[in-house]
C-alpha positions, -999 to +999 in steps of 0.1 A: +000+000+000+013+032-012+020+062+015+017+093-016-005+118+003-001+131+033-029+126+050-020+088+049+013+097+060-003+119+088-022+088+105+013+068+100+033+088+123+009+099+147-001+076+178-031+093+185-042+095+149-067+061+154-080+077+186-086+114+169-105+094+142-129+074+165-140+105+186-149+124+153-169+092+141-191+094+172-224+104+170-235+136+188-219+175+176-179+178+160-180+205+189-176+177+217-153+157+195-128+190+192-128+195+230-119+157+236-092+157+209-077+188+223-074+170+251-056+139+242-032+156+222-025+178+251-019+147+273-001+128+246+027+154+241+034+161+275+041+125+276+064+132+247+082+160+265+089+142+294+116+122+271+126+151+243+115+177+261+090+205+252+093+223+216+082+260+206+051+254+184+047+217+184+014+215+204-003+244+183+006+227+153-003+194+161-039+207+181-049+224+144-038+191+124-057+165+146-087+186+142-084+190+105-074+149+105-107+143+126-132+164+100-114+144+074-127+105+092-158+122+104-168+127+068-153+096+053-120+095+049-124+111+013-093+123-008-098+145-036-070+154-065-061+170-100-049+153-129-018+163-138-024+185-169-050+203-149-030+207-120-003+224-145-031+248-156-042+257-124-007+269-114-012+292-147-046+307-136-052+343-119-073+336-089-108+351-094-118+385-073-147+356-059-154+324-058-187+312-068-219+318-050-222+275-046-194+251-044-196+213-059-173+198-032-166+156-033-172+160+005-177+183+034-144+177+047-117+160+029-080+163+016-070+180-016-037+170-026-023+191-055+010+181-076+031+195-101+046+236-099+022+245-068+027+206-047+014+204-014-019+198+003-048+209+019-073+195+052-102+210+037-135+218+059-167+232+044-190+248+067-222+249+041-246+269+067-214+299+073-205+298+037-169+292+050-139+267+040-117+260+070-081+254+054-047+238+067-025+239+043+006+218+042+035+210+025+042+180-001+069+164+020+045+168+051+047+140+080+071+121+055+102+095+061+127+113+089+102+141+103+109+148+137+071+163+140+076+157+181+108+180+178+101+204+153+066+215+143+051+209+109+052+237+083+017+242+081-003+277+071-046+277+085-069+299+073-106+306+070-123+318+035-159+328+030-173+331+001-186+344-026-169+371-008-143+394-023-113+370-017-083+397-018-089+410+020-092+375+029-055+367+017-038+398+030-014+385+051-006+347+036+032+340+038+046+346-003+056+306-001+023+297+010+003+313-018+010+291-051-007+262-035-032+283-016-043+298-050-040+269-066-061+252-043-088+281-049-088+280-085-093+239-077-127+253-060-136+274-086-128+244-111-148+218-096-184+238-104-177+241-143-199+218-165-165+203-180-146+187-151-151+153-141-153+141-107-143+103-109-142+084-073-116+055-072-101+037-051-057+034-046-038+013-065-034-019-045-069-020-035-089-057-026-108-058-060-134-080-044-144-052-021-135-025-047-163-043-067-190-041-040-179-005-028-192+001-064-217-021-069-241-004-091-276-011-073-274-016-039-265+008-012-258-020+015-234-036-004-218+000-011-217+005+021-201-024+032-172-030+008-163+007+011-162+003+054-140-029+046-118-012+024-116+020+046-109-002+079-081-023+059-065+013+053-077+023+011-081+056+004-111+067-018-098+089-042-114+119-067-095+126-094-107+161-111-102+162-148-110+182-181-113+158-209-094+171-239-077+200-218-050+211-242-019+198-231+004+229-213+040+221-225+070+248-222+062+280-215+030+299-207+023+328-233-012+335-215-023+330-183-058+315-170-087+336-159-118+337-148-149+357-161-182+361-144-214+350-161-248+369-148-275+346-146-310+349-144-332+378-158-326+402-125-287+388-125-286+383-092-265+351-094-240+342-116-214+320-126-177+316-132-162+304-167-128+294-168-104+303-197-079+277-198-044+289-198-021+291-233 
């Protein structure tokens, strides 16, 4: 079983990561599940200090990413990524002044892994009722072979975004090495809602394809159900690969970057759209 994203990697190196993900899979509100996982990661890493001692910005960073970790099992465990062309063309497209007035998310919480020019990842949190995204952003070597996470805290950048808010304000202050995969991330948002992508769920390489056939067994839910918890429990990750069919390959350099326009809908044009114009 491969260890390529980070949020495998994450519930690898941390002991408490099982723990974290059984709390957030109780019943009853995230709320009680946050206070209770603050907790043990409190208690766990004064454990740790007892033997290496106590590290400047270890127990913040490790509080946000066992939150972020427990969103992601709460809402199943889901991992969402670009293609590789696409992901190229993303790193080539302006961020829009907004994003759109609805998102088409794979989940309410999952992780966005993003390669190529802008690699990295992001715990992603949608908070439908707010119209917020809760993001931890982190980097594309995160919790991998040799980190001393107990020693030195992960790079990791949080934010909050609302939207269809003017997104500028919301950015002032990002870190400059932070911002190509925050944008790019973005852009994925903005990406998702257009009529030409293609959300296709998979499971990894490697998977049992007994179960991988009755996880997508194409008319009953029970069976779904079931082979997707088996596979889950044995440690597959579900993945969503986002794609444009017959997106122009983007080879050497970039003559014209990507945009956005907005598209008024309706005969009041209150809402509106965003159409993407694919980098050149």
């Amino acid at each position: 079983m491969s260890m390529q994203y980070g949020v495998q990697r994450y519930a690898l190196t941390r002991p408490w990561a099982k723990r974290v993900g059984q709390l957030f899979s109780q019943p009853g509100s995230a709320a009680l599940a946050e206070d209770a996982v603050g907790e043990l990661v409190g208690r766990e890493l004064a454990r740790v200090a007892q033997v290496y001692g106590e590290a400047d910005g270890v127990p913040e960073a490790e509080r946000v990413l066992a939150l972020a970790y427990g969103s992601h099992v709460r809402h199943g465990r889901l991992i969402a990524e670009f293609d590789a062309g696409l992901a190229r063309a993303l790193a080539h497209t302006r961020l829009p002044s907004h994003l759109p007035d609805t998102l088409i998310l794979p989940a309410e919480a999952f992780f966005l892994q993003v390669s190529g020019e802008a690699s990295g990842g992001a715990f992603i949190r949608h908070r439908p009722a707010d119209r917020q995204l809760d993001l931890v952003l982190v980097e594309a070597a995160f919790s991998g072979q040799g980190t001393n996470w107990w020693q030195i805290p992960e790079p990791l950048w949080a934010l909050t975004v609302s939207y269809p808010g003017e997104l500028a304000p919301q950015l002032d202050g990002v870190p400059a090495p932070w911002r190509p995969l925050l944008e790019s991330v973005l852009n994925g948002f903005a990406m998702m809602t257009q009529p030409k992508v293609t959300l296709e769920a998979v499971w990894e390489a490697g998977s049992t394809a007994e179960w991988v056939a009755a996880a997508t067994h194409p008319t009953c839910p029970k069976t779904r159900q079931k082979g997707r918890g088996v596979l889950l429990k044995a440690g597959f990750i579900e993945v969503t690969r986002c794609q444009v069919p017959e997106l122009p390959r983007l080879d050497g350099v970039v003559n014209s970057a990507g945009y956005w326009r907005r598209q008024a809908l309706g005969d009041d044009k209150s809402r509106s759209r965003l159409v993407w114009v694919a980098p050149r």
